[in-house]
N, C-alpha and C positions, 0 to 999 in steps of 0.2 A: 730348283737346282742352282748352286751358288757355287763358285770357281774361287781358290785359295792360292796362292804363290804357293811353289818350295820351300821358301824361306821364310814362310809365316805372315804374308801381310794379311788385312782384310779380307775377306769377299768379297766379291764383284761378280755383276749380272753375267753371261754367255753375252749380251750384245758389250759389254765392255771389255768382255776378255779377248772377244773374237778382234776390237776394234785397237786395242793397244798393245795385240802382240805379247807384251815382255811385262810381267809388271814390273810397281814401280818400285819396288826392292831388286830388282835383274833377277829374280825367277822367272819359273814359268808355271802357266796355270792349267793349273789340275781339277776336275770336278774333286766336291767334299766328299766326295762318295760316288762309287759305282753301283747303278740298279744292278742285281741280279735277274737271272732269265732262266726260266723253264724250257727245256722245247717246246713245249706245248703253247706257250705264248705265241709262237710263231706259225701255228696249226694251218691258218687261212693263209700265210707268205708263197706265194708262189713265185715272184721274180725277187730280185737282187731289192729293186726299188721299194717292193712290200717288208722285206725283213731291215732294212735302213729305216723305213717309218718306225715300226714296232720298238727297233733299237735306238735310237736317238731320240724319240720323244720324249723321255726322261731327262735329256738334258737341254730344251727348249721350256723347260716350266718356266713359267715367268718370265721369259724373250718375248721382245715383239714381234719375234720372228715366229713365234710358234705355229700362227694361222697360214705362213707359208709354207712351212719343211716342204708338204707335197711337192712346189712347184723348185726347190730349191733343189730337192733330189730328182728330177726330171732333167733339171740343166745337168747337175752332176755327174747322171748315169745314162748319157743320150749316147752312149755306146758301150757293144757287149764287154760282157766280162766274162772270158772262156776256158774254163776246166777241161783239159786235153786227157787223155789216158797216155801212158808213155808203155812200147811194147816189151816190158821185163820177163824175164823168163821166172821171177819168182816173186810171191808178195804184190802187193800193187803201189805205182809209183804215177803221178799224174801232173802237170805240168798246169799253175796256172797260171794265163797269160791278160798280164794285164797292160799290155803296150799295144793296146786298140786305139786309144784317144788320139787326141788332135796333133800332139807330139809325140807320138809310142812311147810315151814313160808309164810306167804308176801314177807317176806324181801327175797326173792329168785328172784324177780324179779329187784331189785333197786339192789342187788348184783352182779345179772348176766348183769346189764345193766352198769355199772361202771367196769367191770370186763374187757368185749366187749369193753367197748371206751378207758382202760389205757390200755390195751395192743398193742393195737391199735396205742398209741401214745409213750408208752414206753418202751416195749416190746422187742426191739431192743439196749436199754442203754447200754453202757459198765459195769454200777454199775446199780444195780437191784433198784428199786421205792419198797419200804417199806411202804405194808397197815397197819397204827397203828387203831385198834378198839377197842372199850371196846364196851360191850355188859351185859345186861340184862337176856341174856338166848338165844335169836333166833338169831339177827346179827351178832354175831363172827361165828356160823355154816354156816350161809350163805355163809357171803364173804371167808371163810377157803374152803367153794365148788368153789365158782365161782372160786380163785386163785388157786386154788389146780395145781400146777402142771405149772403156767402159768409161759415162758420165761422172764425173767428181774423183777419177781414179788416175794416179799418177802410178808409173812403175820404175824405178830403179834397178839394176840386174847387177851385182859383183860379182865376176867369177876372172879366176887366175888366169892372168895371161899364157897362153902356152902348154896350155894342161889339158886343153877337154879338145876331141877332135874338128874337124873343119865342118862336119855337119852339123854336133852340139854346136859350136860356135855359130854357126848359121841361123838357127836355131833362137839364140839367145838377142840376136843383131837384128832382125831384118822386121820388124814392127814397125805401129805407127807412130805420131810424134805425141803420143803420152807417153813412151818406153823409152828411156833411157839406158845405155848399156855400157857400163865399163871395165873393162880390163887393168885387173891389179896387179899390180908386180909382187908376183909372193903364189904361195900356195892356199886353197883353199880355208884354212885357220886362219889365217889373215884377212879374209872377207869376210870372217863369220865373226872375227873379233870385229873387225870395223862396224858391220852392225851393231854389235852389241855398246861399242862406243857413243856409236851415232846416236841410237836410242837413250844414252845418259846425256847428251850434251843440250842441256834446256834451251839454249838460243838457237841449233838445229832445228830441235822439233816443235820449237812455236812457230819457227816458217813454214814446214812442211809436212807437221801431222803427220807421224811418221807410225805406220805399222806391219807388221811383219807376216811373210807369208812361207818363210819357214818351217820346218816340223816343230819349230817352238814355238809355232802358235797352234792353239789345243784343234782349229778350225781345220789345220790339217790332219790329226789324229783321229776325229769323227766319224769321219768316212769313210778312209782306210780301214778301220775296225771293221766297217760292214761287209766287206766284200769278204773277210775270216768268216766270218759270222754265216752267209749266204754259202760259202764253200764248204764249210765244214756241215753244217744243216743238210747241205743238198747229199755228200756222203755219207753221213750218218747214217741218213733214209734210205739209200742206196742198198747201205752194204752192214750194215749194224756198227761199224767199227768208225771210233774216232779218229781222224788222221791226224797226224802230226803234220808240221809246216816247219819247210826248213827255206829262211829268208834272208837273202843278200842286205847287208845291212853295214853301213856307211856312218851316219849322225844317227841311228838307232830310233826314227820316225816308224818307220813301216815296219819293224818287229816289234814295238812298244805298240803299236793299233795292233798286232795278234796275241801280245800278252793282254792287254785290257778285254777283248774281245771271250779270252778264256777264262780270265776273272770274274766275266759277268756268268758266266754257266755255260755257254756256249759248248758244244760237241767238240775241242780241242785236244788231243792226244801232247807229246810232245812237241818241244819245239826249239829249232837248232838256229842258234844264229852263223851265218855266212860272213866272214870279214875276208877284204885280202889281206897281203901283207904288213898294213896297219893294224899291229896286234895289240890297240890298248886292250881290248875288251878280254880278247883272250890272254893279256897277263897278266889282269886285274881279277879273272878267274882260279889265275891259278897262284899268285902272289899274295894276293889277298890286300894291294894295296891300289888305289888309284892313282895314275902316274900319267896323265898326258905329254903328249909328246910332240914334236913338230910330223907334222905328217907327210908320207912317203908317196912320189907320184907311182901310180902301177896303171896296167892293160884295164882296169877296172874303176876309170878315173872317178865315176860320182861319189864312190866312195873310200877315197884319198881323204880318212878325216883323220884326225890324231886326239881331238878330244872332244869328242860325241855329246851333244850338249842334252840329249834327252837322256842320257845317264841318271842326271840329278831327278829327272820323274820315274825311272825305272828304280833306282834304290831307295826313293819315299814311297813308291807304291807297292815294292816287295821288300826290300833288306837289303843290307852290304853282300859283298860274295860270296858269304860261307852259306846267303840263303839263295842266293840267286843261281850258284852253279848245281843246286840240287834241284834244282826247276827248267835251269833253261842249258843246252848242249852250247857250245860254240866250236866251229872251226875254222881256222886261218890259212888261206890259198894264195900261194905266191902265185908270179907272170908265170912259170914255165908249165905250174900246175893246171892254170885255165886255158892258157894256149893247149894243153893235152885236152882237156873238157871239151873245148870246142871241136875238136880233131872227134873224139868218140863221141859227143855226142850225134854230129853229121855222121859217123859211120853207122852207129848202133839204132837211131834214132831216124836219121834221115832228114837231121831238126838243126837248122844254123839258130844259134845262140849267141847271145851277145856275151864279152866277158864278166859281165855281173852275174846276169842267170848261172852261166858255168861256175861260179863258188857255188853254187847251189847245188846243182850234180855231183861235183866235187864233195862235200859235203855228205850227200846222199848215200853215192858212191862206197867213202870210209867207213859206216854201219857197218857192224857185224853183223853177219848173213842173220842170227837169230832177230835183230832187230831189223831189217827189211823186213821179214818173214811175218813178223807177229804184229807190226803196225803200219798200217798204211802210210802212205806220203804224198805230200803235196807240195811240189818245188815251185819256189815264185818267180816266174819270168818278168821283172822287171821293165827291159826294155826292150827296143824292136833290132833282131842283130843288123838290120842297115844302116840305125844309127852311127856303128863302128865297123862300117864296112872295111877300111884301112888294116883292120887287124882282124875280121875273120873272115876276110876274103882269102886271102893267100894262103889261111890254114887249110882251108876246105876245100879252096880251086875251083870254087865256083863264083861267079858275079850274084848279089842277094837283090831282089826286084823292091824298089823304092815303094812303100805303100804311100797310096795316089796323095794323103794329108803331105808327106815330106816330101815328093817330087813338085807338088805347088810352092810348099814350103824355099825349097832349093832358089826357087827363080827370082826371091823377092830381090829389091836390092836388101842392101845392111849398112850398119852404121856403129861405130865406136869409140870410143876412145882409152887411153891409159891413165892409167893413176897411181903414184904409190899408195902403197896402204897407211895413208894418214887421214884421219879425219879433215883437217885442214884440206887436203887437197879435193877429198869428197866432196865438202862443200863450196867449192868453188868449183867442180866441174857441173852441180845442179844448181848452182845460182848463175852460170854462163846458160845452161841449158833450159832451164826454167824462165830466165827472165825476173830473179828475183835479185 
C-alpha cells in the first residue's frame, strides 16, 4: 500500500506519511486505494481489536510496522468502546460512546494510535520528531497524553486563547516538559493555518522535524474507521439491518474514518454529518460552491472550524457536492438548539451530554418519523459531558461526577504561554522553550 497527496505528489511508504504529516506539495495523504471487505472477512473478529487487525492490515504492506499493528492496536484500544441502546419509543437509536479514554475525547484513540506507530519509528532519533497541533478544544489534550513523556517526542499544542473551557484548557497545559502549550490570539483557523505555515518554512522544520497529529494526518483516520467498522458489524449481526451514523463533525476527521469505513463494504446504512453553527459544509451542500469562512465560537467549541481541511480528502475520495449531498445528510445546530438537546436529552434519556454529542441528537431528532422508523441509528458521543460542565451543568441542574482519568487530571499543575498567530513568534516561543 502506497500513500499519494491530494494534489498529486509521489507516493510514499505509511512510515513516511505517518511521519511527515503534510506532504510536501501541502496536501494530504490518502492511500491509492481502499481494500474492500466482505463481512465474512471479519467471521473470526470478536472484539474491536480483532476487526482493527483484519481492517488495517492492508494498509501496513510494506511498513516496518507491519510486524507490530498487534501490539500497536493494544496501546490504542486499552479502553472500552461502548455502544449504549437509547430508550425510543420507536425505530432503534443507540448512543456510541467514545469518551472512555485518558482524556474522554474520541480523539483519544487516533492520538494513542499515531503515538504507538511514531514512536515506533522514531523514537529512537538522535534529534527528537516534533508533534505541531492546533486544536479546537479536544485534540491537543489528546495527543499532549498520548506523547506525554514519549522518547524522541517533542509536542507543541496551538489552540485559541479563550475559546475552549477551563477543563479543556487544563487538559491541553498541565503535561510534562516535552509538551509545550500555547495560546494564540485568534480563533481556531488561525492555529490550524499557522501549522500549516509552520510545516512550509524549511529553516523551522530542519530544527524541529516537524509532524503533525491532526486529522490531516492519515494515522489519525486509521483507527477511527475501526471503531465504524466494529459497530456497524456488531449490529448488523445483531439485528439484520445496517445503521446509519449520524457524527458531530468540526475539521471532518471523524466522519471522513465513517465514510472510508463504508467504502470499504463495511455494514454502513446512511450517514449525517453534525455541524454547529459553522455552516461551511452545510452551504457548500447546498450552494454547490466552496466558501471558507473565518469561524464562529459556539457552546460546541471543538468544532468552531470555518474551513475543514479534510474536505480536500472527502471530495478526492467522492466528488464535488452534487455527488456528496446524495451520499451523505448534514445538519447545522446553533447554541439555543443544543442547549435544548442537552435539556431533552437528560429529561428523555436520563443521559448528560456534552454539547457536541447534542448536534447529534439534534440531528437524529429532525428525521422524519419514516426515516427513524426504517433505519436504525447510531449517534456518536464524542466527549465526556464533564468536560463542559460550565454549560450542562446549569441546563440539567445537576453537578456531572468527574471520571477518575480527569479528576487526576484537574490537580496537575499547568503551564502556558501566548502568542500571536505568526510564525515568527512560534518560533521563538519553541526555540526559548526548547533550547534551540
Amino acid at each position: 500500500m502506497r500513500y499519494v497527496s491530494t494534489r498529486g505528489s509521489d507516493p510514499v511508504s505509511l512510515d513516511t506519511a505517518l511521519v511527515e504529516g503534510i506532504a510536501a506539495d501541502g496536501g494530504l495523504f490518502m492511500p491509492t486505494h481502499l481494500p474492500i471487505f466482505a463481512e465474512s472477512d471479519f467471521s473470526a473478529s470478536k472484539t474491536i481489536i480483532d476487526v482493527a487487525e483484519v481492517m488495517l492490515r492492508p494498509f501496513f504492506e510494506a511498513s516496518s510496522l507491519a510486524a507490530e499493528l498487534e501490539n500497536i492496536l493494544a496501546e490504542t484500544f486499552s479502553f472500552p468502546i461502548i455502544v449504549t441502546p437509547l430508550p425510543v419509543e420507536q425505530g432503534r437509536a443507540s448512543l456510541l460512546e467514545l469518551f472512555h479514554g485518558p482524556t474522554a475525547a474520541f480523539k483519544d484513540v487516533g492520538a494513542g494510535f499515531l503515538a504507538a506507530c511514531l514512536t515506533r519509528l522514531e523514537g529512537d532519533a538522535a534529534s527528537p520528531l516534533t508533534i505541531l497541533v492546533a486544536t479546537s478544544g479536544d485534540t491537543g489534550g489528546a495527543v499532549a497524553a498520548a506523547f506525554d513523556q514519549r522518547p524522541g517526542m517533542c509536542v507543541v499544542v496551538l489552540y485559541p486563547d479563550g475559546r475552549v473551557s477551563e477543563r479543556q484548557a487544563q487538559q491541553l497545559t498541565c503535561w510534562s516538559d516535552n509538551v509545550l502549550s500555547l495560546r494564540v490570539r485568534g480563533a481556531f483557523d488561525d492555529c490550524q493555518t499557522l501549522v500549516k505555515v509552520a510545516f512550509a518554512d524549511e529553516d523551522l522544520c530542519a530544527r524541529y522535524r516537524f509532524s503533525s497529529a491532526n486529522s490531516i494526518n492519515i494515522g489519525r483516520l486509521l483507527p477511527q474507521a475501526t471503531y465504524y467498522a466494529d459497530a456497524s458489524l456488531r449490529h448488523h449481526r445483531e439485528h439484520g439491518n445496517k445503521p446509519g451514523f449520524i457524527v458531530p463533525t468540526g475539521n471532518l476527521g471523524n466522519a471522513l474514518a465513517c465514510i472510508m469505513a463504508r467504502e470499504m463494504g463495511l455494514p454502513i446504512g446512511p450517514i449525517v454529518l453534525a455541524t454547529n453553527a459553522n455552516r461551511t459544509i452545510g452551504d457548500y451542500f447546498e450552494n454547490l460552491k466552496w466558501l471558507p469562512r473565518p469561524s464562529l465560537q459556539t457552546l460546541a467549541s471543538a468544532m468552531d472550524v470555518g474551513d475543514p481541511s479534510n474536505m480536500e480528502r472527502l471530495r478526492g475520495l467522492i466528488g464535488e457536492a452534487e455527488i456528496l449531498r446524495e451520499r451523505l445528510g448534514v445538519v447545522s445546530v446553533d447554541d439555543s438548539q443544543i442547549e435544548e438537546q442537552i435539556r431533552r436529552n437528560y429529561e428523555d434519556f436520563n443521559l448528560a451530554t456534552c454539547p457536541h454529542t447534542a448536534t447529534a441528537t439534534y440531528a437524529w431528532r429532525q428525521l422524519d418519523a419514516q426515516a427513524r422508523v426504517a433505519d436504525d441509528w447510531i449517534l456518536v458521543a464524542t466527549a465526556h459531558a464533564a468536560k463542559f460542565e460550565t454549560i450542562v451543568e446549569p441546563i440539567i441542574g445537576e453537578d456531572i461526577p468527574l471520571p477518575i482519568e480527569l479528576a487526576e487530571m484537574m490537580t496537575r499543575p499547568s503551564r502556558s504561554d501566548v502568542i500571536e498567530p505568526d510564525v515568527s513568534a512560534l518560533a521563538a516561543a519553541m526555540d526559548q522553550y526548547f533550547g534551540n
